[in-house]
C-alpha positions in Angstrom: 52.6 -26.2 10.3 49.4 -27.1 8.5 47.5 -27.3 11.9 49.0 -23.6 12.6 47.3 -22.8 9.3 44.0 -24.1 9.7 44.0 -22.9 13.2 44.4 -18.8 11.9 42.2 -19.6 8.9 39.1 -20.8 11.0 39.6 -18.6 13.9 39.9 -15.5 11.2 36.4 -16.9 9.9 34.7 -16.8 13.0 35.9 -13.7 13.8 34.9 -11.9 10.7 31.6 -13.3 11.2 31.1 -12.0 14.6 31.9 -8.5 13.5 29.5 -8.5 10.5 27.0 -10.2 12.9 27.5 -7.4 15.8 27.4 -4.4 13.0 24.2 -5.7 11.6 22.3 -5.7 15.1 23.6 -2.2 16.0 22.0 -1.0 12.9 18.8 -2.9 13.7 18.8 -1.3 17.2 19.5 2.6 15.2 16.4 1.9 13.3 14.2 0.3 16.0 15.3 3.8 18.3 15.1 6.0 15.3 11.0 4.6 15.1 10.7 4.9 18.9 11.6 8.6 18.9 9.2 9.5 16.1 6.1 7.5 17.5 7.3 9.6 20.7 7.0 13.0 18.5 3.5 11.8 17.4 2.1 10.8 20.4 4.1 12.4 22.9 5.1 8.9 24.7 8.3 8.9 25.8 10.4 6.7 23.5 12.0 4.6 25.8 8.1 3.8 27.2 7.9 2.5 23.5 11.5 0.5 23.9 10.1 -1.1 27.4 7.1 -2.6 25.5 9.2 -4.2 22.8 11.5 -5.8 25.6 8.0 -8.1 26.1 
């Protein structure tokens, strides 16, 4: 029973940690895309030129 317990309790934790994780790098990505497209309206580089170069 107690290892039942322990088992839901610590598999619970890492799950709720992966989710905050994933939801805090698909806001990182909105913002890095959002930038791209308006350095693309200023200089009229396509953004995703602007996405290649941050890959390296």
């Amino acid at each position: 029973m107690i290892k039942r317990v322990f088992l839901i309790v610590v598999s619970s934790y890492f799950l709720l940690t992966t989710i905050a994780y994933a939801e805090e790098n698909v806001d990182e990505e909105e913002q890095k895309i959002n930038m791209f497209k308006q350095m693309e309206a200023v200089t009229n580089i396509p953004w995703y030129y602007y996405a290649a170069m941050n890959q390296y």
